[in-house]
C-alpha positions as a printed NumPy array, in Angstrom:
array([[  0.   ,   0.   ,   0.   ],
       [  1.197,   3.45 ,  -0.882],
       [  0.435,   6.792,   0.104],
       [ -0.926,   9.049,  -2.89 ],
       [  0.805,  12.522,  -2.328],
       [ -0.244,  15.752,  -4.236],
       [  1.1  ,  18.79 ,  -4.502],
       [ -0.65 ,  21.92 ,  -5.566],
       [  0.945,  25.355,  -5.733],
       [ -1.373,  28.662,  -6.725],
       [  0.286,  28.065, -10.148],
       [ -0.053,  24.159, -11.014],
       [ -0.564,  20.955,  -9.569],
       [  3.482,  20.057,  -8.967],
       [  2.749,  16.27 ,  -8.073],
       [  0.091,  14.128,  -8.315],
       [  1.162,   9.892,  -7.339],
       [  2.081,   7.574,  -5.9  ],
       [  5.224,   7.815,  -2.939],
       [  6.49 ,   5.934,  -0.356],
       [  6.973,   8.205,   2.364],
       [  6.9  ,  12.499,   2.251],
       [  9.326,  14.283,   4.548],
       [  7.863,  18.369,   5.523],
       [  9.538,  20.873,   7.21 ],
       [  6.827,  21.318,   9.919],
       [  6.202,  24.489,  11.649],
       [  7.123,  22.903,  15.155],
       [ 10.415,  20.394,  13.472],
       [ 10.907,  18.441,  10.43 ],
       [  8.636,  15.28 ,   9.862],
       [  7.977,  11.918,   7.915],
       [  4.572,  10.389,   6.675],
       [  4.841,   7.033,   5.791],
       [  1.885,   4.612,   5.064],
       [ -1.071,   4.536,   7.196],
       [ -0.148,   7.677,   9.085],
       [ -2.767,   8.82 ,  11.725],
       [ -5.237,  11.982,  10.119],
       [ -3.123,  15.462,  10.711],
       [ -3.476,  18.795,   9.188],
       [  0.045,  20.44 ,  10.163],
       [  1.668,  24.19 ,   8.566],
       [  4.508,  24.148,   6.96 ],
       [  7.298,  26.806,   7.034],
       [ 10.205,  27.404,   4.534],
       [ 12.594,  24.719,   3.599],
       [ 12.31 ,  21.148,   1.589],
       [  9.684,  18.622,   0.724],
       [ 11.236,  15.295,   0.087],
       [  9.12 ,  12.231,  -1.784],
       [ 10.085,   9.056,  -2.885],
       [  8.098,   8.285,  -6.592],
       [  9.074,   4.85 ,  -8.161],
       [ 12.205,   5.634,  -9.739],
       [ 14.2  ,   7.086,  -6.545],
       [ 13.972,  10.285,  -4.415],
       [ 12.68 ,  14.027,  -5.059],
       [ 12.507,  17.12 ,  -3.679],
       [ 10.84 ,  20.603,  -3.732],
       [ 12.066,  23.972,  -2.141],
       [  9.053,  25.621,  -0.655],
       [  8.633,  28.908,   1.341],
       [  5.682,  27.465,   3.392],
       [  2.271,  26.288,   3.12 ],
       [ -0.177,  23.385,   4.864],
       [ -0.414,  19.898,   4.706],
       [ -3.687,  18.015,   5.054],
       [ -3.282,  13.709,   5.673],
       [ -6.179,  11.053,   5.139],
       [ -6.398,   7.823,   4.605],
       [ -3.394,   7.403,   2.822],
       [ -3.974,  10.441,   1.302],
       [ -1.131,  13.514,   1.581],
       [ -2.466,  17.022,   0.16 ],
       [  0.177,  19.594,   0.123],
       [ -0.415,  23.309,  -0.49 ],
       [  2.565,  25.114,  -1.09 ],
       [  4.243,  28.54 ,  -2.264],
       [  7.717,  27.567,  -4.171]])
């Protein structure tokens, strides 16, 4: 089972799959979401969003934003 991230920026959806695990820089300390995370909705300040698509490791610079988790389900809202 995988966690289906996407990632939506006031210009373009960035991302929209599959990942193994998302890691945010949170507000209150960096953190990882991996599969069956418990329901969160958590800010985001400045700094990098790292993913892991099939096909190895990404990331994103962002200047902040929110995060919204569900049932395997990762929505990010983000200003790059």
């Amino acid at each position: 089972m995988a966690l289906h991230l996407k990632i939506i920026s006031p210009e373009r959806v960035e991302f929209d799959g599959e990942v193994e695990s998302v890691a945010l820089p949170g507000t209150m300390g960096r953190f990882e979401i991996l599969t069956s995370h418990a329901p969160i909705i958590s800010s985001l300040e400045e700094g990098t969003v790292e993913y892991s698509p099939a096909g190895g490791k990404k990331s994103m610079a962002i200047r902040g934003g929110f995060v919204s988790v569900k049932d395997n389900e990762v929505s990010l809202c983000v200003e790059i």
